[in-house]
N, C-alpha and C positions, 0 to 999 in steps of 0.2 A: 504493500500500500504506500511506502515511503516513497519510493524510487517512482510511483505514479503521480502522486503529489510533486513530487519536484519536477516529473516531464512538464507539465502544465504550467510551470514557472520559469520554464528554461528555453529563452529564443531558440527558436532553431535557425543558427548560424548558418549557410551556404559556404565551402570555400571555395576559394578563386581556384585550386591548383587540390586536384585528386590524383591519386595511385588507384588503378582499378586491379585487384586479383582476381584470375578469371577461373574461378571453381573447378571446372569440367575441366578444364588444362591441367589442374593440377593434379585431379584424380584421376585422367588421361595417362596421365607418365605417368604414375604411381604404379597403375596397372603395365603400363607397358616394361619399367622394368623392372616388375615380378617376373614377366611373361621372358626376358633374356636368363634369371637365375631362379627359375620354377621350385629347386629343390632349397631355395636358402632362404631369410625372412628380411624384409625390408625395413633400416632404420634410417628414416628420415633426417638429414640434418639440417637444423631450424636455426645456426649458430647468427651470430651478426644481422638478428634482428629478419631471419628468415631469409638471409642476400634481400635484406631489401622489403621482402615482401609483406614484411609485417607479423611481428611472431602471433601475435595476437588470433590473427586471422587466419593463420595457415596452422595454426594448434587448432579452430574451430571447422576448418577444413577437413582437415586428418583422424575427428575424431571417429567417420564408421568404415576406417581403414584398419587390417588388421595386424600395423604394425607396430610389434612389441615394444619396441622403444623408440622417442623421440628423443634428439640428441641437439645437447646446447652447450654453451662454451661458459657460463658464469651462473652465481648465485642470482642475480635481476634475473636471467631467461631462466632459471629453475622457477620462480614464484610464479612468472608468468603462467609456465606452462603448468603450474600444478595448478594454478586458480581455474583455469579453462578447460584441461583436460583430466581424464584418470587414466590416462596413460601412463608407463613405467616411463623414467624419464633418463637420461645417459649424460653424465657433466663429463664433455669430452676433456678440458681443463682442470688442473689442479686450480685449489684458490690457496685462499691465506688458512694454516693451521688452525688456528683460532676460529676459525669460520665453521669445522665442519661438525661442531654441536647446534649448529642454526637450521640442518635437514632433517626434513621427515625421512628417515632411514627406510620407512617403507614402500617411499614414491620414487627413492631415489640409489643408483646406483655409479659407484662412482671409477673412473679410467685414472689410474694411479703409474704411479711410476718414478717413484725415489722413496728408499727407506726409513723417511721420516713420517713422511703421511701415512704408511701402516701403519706407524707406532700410534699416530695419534688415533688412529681410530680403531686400533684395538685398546688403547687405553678408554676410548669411551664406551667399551662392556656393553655395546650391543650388537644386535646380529646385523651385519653389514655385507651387503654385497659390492664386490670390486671388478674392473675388469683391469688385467696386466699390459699396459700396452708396453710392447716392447721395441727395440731401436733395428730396425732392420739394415737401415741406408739413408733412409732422409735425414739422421744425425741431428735433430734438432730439439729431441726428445724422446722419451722412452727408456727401457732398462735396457743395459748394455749387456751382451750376454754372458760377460766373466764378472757382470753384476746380479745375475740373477739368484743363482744360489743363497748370496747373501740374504736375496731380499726373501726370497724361500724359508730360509731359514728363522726368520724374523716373524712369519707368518703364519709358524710353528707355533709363537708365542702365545696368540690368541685365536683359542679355537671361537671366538664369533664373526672371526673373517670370513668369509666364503670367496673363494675365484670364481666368480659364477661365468667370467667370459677372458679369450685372451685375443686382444688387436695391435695393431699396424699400422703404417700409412705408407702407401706407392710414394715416391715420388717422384716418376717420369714417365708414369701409365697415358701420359695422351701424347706422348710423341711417337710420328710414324717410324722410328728409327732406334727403338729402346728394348734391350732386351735383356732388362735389369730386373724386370718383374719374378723371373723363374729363380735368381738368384736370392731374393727377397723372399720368396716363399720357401725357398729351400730352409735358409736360416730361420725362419718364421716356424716351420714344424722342427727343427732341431731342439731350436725355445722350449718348443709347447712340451716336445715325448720327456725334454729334463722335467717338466711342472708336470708331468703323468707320474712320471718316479716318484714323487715326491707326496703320489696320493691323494691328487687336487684331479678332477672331471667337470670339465670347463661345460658349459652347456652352450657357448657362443664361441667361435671364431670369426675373426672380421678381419680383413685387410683392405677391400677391396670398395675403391671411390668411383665417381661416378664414371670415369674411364674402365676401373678394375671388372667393373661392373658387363665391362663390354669383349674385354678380352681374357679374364681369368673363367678355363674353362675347368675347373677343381671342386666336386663335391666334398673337400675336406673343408672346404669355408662355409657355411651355413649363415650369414647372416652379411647383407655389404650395409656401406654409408654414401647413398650419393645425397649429393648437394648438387651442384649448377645443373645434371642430368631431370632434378626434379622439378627447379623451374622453367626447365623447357630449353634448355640451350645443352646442346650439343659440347662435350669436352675435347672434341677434337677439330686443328685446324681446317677448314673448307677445302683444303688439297689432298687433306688425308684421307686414306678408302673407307677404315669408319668413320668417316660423318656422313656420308650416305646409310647407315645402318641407324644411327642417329635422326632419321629425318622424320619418324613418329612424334618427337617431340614436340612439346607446344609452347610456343612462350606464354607464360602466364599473367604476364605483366604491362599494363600500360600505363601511360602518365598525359595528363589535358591541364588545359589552362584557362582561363580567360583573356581578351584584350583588354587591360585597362585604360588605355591611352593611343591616338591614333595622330600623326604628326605628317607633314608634308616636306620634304627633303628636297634640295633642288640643287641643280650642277654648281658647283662651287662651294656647297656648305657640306659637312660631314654628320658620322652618326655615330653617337656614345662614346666612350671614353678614348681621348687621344686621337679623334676621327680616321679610324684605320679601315674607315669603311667611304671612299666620298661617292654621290651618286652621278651619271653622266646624264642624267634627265630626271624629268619631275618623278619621285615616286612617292608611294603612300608606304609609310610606316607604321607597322604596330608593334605596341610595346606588350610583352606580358609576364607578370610579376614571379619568373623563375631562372634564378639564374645561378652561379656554383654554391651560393648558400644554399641551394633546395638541391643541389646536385648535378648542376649540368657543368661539366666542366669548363674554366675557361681558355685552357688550349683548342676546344672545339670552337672556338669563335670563327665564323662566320664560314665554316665547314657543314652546318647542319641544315635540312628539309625536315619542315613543317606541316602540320594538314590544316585546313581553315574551311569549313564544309566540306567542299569537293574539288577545293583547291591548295596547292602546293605552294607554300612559302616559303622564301628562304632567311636563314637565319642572317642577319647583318652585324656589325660591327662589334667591339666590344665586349663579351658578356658580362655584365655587373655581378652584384653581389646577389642582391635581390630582381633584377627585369634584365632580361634581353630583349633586341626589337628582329622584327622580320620585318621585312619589306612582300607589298603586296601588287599582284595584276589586276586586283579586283576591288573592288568596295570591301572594306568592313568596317564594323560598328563595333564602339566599350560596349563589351558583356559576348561579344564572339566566343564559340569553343574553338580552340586551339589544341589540336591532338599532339604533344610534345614526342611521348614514345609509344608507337604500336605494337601490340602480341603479334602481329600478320610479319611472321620469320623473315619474307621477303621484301618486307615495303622499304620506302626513301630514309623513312625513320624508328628507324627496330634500333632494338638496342644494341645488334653485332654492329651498324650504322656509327652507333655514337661511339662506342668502343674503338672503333676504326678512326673515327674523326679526329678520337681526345687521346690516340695513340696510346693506349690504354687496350687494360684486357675485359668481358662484360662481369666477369664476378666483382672486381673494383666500380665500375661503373651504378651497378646493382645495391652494391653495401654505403655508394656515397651517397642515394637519398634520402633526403632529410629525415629522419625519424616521428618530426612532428607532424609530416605532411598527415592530410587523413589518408589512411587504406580503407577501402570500400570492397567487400566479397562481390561479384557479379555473377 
């Protein structure tokens, strides 16, 4: 009754500038790949605010998905995801010591990987599940393998540990020319049969991202983690043979704007900061309130296509902090929709588009919008 009472009190704002997630895209790839590792189980990863998409809404997405765990990088996307979903939840990151009597031990399972964080959580005496991630090659975390015994050893100490899973991370599974994968897996079951000795019966193994996903063909792995596969973007370059096998994918994400402002530009005057944009005839400008503060970046200046009904804009001069302008062939009016980025993989302005513009790659491009902007489910 409260939260009805306050709708009734509560304008309802319009914004200028939305993120659309597009539902059926996402539980499109979802299915599609289960449908590449039939025998293994799908753990979404929601880290960095969803790439972008909104943890919020992509937790309220996922919920009649039957995958066992949703996986997140911090204590904030752990709350998130427990307020929204009852999904088992996977803190891909360690945090601060001190932090890990602040979880619900039974929503949450945690990817360890230094001998101190077992201690601490066998010191807090309850039944906790972990998963080992070990250092295979990408050398940037994990247990080294003439560290594992120690940590073995350590977890001897407190029988309310469980190993309930042991992972990994590729890292060179999307290049056409890598054949570092088989040697990672090799070391990756060497890891595991020493943590069998030891009397531990993992019920997950994972290595496998949303590349891994495509070419590890091994029913010893039972469970991958894609990420940029599940927003709909292919992990592999456009020359490489799988991104054709990639091409199910759906982008799930668009982004619109409004015009707030509409200006007339003529030969000899310029447009926006430092006039690196001047026009050789009269043209109609519009301005709309997004620009690298919302996430467009501004190396993509005046590299970008726009949509404005049924017409193509381009992006001009500048981009600010808050407004870029496009220049127009046509009439427009303040309160225009302006389609910034489209889910249609092949349009003027997709997000492999801006990524290409801003010299940049789409997972960067994805994690720089603004977090305040709204997300909208469609």
């Amino acid at each position: 009754m409260l939260w009805f009472l306050k709708s009734l009190f509560t304008p309802n704002i319009k914004p200028m500038n939305v993120i659309s997630i597009h539902k059926k895209a996402i539980l499109s790839n979802y299915d599609f790949l289960q449908t590449l590792q039939p025998h293994a189980e799908i753990f979404p990863v929601l880290k960095s605010n969803a790439y972008g998409h909104g943890l919020k809404q992509m937790v309220k997405i996922l919920r009649k998905t039957d995958a066992p765990y949703l996986v997140v990088d911090s204590f904030p996307e752990y709350q998130i995801v427990k307020k929204y979903s009852n999904k088992q939840i996977l803190l891909l990151w360690e945090t601060l010591l001190e932090n890990y009597r602040n979880f619900n031990f039974h929503r949450v399972t945690f990817c360890v990987y230094n001998k101190k964080t077992i201690t601490t959580l066998g010191e807090i005496g309850k039944d906790i599940n972990v998963h080992l991630f070990f250092n295979t090659g990408m050398n940037r975390e994990g247990i080294q393998e003439d560290q594992l015994v120690d940590i073995l050893e350590e977890i001897k100490k407190f029988p309310t540990i469980t190993v309930e899973g042991v992972m990994s991370h590729l890292y060179s599974a999307d290049e056409i020319e890598y054949d570092g994968i088989e040697e990672q897996i090799k070391k990756f079951r060497t890891m595991y049969y020493k943590l069998v000795d030891y009397g531990h019966a993992p019920t997950w193994r994972h290595i496998g991202n949303s590349a891994g996903i495509f070419k590890i063909n091994d029913d010893f792995f039972n469970a991958f983690r894609p990420g940029i596969s599940l927003y709909g973007y292919s992990p592999f370059a456009s020359h490489a043979p799988l991104h054709k096998k990639a091409k199910p994918l759906k982008p799930a994400l668009s982004v619109s704007s409004r015009v707030i402002s509409t200006q007339i530009a003529r030969p000899g005057e310029g447009v926006s900061y430092n006039h690196t944009y001047k026009p050789y005839d009269r043209e109609l400008c519009a301005t709309i309130p997004f620009g690298y503060g919302e996430g467009l970046p501004r190396a993509a200046s005046g590299k970008l296509m726009m949509k404005c009904g049924r017409q193509w804009i381009k992006q001009i001069g500048t981009i600010c902090m808050n407004l870029c302008t496009c220049k127009s062939d046509a009439e427009v009016a303040i309160g225009d929709k302006v389609e910034i980025i489209s889910n249609a993989p092949d349009a003027k302005n997709s997000m492999d588009q801006l990524a290409q513009a801003s010299e940049t790659i789409v997972y960067e491009c994805l994690v720089r919008l603004d977090k305040s902007i709204r997300r909208e489910i469609i």
